[in-house]
N, C-alpha and C positions, 0 to 999 in steps of 0.2 A: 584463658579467654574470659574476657566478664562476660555476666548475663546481661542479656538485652530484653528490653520490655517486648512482650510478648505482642501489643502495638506496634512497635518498632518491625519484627519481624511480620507482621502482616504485612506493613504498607511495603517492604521492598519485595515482598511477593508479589504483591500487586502491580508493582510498577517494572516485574521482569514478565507478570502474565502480557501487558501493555503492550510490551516492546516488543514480544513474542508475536501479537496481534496486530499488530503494526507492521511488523516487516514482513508477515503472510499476508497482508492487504495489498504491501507494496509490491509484493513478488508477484500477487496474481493481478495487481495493475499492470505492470511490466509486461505480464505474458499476454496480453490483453492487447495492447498497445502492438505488441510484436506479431498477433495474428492477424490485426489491421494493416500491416503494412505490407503483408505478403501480395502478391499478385491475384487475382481472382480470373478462373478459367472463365471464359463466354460461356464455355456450356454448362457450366455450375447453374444452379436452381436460382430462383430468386429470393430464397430463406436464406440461402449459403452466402452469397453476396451481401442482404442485407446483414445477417450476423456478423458478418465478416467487418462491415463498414461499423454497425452498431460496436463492436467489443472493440476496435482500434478507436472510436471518438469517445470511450468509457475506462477504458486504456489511458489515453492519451489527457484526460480531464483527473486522472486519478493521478498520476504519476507528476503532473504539475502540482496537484494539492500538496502532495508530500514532499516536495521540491520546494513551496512554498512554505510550510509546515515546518523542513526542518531550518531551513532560512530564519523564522521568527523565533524557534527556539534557541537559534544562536545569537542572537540579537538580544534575548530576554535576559537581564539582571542573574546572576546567580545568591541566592542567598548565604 
């Protein structure tokens, strides 16, 4: 094994903490997304329904981003 600059091993740490951060972002978009879509009881409160509607349109705005996101990363030049 050669030695790698001690640079080297920071930035692909960095960029597995990223990915790491990233796909927990995307996971908890996803779930977001999926408690908005549930059915909401009439007799639920009006907190529970507006959260309901709130986290599926924050859901739904997040899960497009990274849809979007990684669409331009495939698009992008590799050096």
């Amino acid at each position: 094994m050669k030695k790698r600059k001690i640079s080297t091993l920071l930035g692909h740490g960095l960029a597995h903490l990223q990915d790491v951060v990233d796909r927990t972002i995307a996971f908890g978009f996803k779930k977001m997304k999926h408690v908005g879509t549930k059915k909401v009881k009439e007799e639920s409160s009006k907190f529970r329904r507006y959260f309901r509607k709130t986290a599926g349109f924050l859901g739904e705005m997040g899960s497009s981003f990274y849809e979007k996101y990684e669409e331009i990363k495939e698009k992008r030049p590799k050096k």
